[in-house]
C-alpha positions in Angstrom: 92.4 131.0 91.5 92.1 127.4 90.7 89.3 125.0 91.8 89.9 120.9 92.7 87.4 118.5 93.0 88.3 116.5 95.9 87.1 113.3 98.1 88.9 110.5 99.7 92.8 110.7 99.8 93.9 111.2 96.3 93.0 114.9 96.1 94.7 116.3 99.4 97.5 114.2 98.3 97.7 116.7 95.4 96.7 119.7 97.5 99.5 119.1 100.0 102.0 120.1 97.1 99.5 122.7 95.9 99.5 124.9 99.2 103.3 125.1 98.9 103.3 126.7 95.9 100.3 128.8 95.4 98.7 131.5 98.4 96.1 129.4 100.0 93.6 132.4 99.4 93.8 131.6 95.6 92.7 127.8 96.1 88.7 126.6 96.6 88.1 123.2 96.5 84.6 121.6 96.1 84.5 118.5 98.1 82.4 115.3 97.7 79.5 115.2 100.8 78.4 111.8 99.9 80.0 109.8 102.0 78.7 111.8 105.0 76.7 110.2 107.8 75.6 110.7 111.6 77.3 108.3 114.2 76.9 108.2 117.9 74.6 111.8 117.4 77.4 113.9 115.5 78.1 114.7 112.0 80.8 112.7 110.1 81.8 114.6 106.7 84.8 112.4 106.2 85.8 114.2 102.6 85.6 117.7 103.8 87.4 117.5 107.1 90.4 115.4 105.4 90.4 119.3 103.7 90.2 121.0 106.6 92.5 119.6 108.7 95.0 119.3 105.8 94.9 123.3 105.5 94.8 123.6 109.0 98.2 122.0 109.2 96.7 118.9 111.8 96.2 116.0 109.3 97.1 112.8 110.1 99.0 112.1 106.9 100.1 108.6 108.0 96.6 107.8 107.3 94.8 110.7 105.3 91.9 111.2 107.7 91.8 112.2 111.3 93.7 114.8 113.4 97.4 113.6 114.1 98.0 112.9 117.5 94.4 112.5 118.8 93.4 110.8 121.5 90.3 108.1 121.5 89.4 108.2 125.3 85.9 108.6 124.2 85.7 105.9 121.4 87.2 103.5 124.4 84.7 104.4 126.6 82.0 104.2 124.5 82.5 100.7 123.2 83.0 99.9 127.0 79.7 101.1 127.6 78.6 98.9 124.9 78.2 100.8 122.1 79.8 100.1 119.3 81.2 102.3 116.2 82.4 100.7 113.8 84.8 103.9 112.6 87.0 104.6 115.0 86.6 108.7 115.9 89.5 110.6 117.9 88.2 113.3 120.5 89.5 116.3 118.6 88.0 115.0 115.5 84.5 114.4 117.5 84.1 117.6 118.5 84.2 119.0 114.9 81.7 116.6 114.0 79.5 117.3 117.2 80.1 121.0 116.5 78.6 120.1 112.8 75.7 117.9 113.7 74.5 120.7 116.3 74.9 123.6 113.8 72.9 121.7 111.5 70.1 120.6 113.5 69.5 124.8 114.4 69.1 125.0 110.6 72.3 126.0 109.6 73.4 125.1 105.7 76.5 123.1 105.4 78.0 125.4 102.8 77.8 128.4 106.2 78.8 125.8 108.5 82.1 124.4 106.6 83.0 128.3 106.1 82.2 129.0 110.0 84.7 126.0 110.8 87.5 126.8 108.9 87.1 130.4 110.3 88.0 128.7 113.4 90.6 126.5 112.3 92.6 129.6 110.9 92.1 128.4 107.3 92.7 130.5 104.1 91.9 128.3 101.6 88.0 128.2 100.6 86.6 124.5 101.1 83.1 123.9 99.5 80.6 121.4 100.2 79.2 120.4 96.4 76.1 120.8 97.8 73.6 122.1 100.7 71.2 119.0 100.1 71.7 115.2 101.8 72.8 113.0 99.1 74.4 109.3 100.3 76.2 107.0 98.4 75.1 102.9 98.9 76.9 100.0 97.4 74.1 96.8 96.5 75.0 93.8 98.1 73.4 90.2 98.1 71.2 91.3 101.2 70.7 94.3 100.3 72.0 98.2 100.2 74.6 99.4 102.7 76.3 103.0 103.3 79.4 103.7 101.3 81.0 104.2 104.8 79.4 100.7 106.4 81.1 99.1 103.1 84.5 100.4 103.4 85.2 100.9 107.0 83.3 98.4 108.7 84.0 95.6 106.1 87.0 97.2 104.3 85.9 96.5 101.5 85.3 92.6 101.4 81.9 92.2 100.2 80.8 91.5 96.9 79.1 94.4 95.4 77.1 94.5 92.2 76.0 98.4 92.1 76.2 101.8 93.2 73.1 103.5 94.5 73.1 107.9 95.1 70.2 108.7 97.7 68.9 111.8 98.3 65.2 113.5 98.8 65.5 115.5 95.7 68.1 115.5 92.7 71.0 117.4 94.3 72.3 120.8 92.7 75.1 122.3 93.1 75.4 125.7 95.4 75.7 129.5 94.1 79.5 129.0 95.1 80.3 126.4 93.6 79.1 127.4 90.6 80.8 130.7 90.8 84.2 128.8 91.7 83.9 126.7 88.8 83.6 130.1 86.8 85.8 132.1 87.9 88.5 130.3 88.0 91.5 130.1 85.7 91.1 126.8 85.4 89.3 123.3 87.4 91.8 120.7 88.3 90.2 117.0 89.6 92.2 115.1 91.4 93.4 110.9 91.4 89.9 110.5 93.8 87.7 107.7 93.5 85.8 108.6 90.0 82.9 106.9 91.7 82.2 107.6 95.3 84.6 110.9 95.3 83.8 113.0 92.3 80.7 111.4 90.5 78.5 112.7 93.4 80.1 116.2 92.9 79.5 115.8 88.8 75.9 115.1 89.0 74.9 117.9 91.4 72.6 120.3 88.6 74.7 122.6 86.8 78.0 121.0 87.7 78.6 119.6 84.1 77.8 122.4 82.1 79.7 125.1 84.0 82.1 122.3 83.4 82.3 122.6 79.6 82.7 126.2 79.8 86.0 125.7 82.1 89.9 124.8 81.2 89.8 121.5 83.0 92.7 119.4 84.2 92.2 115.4 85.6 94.2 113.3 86.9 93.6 109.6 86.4 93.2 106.9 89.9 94.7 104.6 88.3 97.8 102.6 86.7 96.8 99.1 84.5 93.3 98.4 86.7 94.7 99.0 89.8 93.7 102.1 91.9 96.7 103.6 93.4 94.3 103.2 96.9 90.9 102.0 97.8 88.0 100.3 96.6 88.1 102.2 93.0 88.3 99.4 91.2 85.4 97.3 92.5 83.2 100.4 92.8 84.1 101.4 89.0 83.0 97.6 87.9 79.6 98.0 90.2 79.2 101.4 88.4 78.8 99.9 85.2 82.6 101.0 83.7 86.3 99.6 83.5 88.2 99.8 86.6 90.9 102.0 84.3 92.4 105.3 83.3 90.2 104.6 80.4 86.9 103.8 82.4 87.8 107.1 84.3 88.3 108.9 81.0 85.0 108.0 79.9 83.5 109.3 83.1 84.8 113.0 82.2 85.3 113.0 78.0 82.5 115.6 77.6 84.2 118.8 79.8 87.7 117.5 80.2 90.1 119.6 78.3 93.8 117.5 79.3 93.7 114.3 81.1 97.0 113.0 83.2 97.8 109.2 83.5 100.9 107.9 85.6 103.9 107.4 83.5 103.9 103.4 84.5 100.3 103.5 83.4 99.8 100.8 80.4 96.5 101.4 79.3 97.2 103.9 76.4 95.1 106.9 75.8 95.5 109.3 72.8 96.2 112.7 73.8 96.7 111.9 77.0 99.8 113.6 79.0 102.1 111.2 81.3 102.9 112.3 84.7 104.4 110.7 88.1 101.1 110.7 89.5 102.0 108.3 92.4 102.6 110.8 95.3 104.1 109.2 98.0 105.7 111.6 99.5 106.0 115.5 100.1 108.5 115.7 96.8 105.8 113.7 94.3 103.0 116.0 95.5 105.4 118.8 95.2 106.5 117.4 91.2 103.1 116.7 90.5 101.8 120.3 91.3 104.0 122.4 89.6 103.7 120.5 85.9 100.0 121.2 86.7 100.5 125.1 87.3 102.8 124.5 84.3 99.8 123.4 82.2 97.6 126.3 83.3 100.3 129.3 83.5 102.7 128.4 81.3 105.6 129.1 83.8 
């Protein structure tokens, strides 16, 4: 078995070469919940159902999110109706996250309710939540904090941002299963996501690191020079406090990270580090991309 760390686009870019190669009962991947958030009375877990629907074969993969071919009759109607959302939902998708938001308000975990949904969805693959407890990811702005989501879907991004804020009740630890993934598996592969909003949250859930350090563990770098090869990462790793490079990403992982992956066009220069095509724009580069990885950790 082999874990990912996943959030944002980056990561099921990965996994969509991954599930041609290896049984999807032999992959988990522990997902970043910190971009979650509650619009119009449902659930949004943006990073977890880009999972989902990948293994469920209904991914929109012209734009990494969503369910291909959905409809927006309700969105419409809503905004009609005069109320605005400022992330565009498609019906299919909606029902997932009303599905979500009702299971959790009977008391249901998130961990039971992501394993209850991809029951449904016919998938093999085990998808984890990193954790059970609310954490949210804020960016600071001049006038104040604003959800990660608010940030980069209602502004896209254009607003000047000078730190990154994780909210939550109490300090977020990780879940019995995760734990166990990260253990007993032959080895923990993070994907190009956003080292910030994507796999930060995932790092500092207690116990996440250490189990970590005990693990064979494979990253692959965002970006190439100081640009991310999508989104915000570069902005979000200045606000952070690093360098918006393979280098700044390196730093973010140095203390459990046993082989670290840059893109072969990458000019920042890293010692030890291994060059790959990490740019996967299609099927093939995924496909390229995950079988020097199974290389690393098979030998075959």
């Amino acid at each position: 078995m082999i874990t990912f760390f996943s959030g944002g686009t980056g990561t099921p870019k990965l996994l969509r070469g991954m599930r041609e190669l290896l049984d999807e009962r032999d992959i988990t991947v522990v997902v970043n919940t910190a971009e979650d958030t509650w619009l119009s009375g449902n659930h949004l877990s943006p990073d977890i159902d880009t999972v989902m629907y990948l293994f469920a074969g209904i991914l929109d993969t012209n734009r990494w999110w969503g369910i291909k071919s959905d409809s927006y009759i309700t969105h419409d109607l809503l905004a009609r109706l005069g109320i605005e959302e400022y992330i565009a939902v498609g019906d299919q998708d909606r029902a997932v996250h009303a599905a979500r938001g009702e299971m959790l308000r009977s008391g249901m975990q998130l961990t039971e309710i992501t394993r209850a949904l991809c029951r449904t969805l016919g998938i093999r693959a085990t998808v984890l939540p990193m954790t059970d407890s609310a954490v949210t990811t804020y960016v600071r702005t001049p006038r104040g904090e604003i959800h990660f989501q608010e940030y980069w879907v209602k502004h896209r991004g254009d607003v000047t941002i000078d730190g990154v804020v994780r909210r939550s009740r109490q300090p977020p630890a990780a879940t019995r299963e995760v734990i166990e993934a990260i253990e007993e598996s032959d080895a923990v592969v993070i994907g190009p996501s956003n080292p910030v909003t994507s796999i930060s949250p995932i790092l500092e859930c207690a116990g996440v690191r250490e189990a970590l350090r005990r693990q064979n563990v494979i990253a692959v770098s965002p970006f190439i020079g100081d640009t991310p090869v999508s989104g915000p990462a570069a902005a979000l790793m200045q606000a952070f406090g690093k360098e918006p490079s393979s280098a700044g990403t390196y730093g973010l992982y140095e203390d459990f990270v046993d082989v670290f992956i840059q893109d072969t066009r990458d000019p920042v220069e890293l010692e030890g580090a291994l060059r790959q095509d990490t740019l996967m724009v299609n099927r093939g580069k995924s496909l390229d991309l995950a079988k020097s990885i199974l290389t690393l950790i098979y030998g075959c």
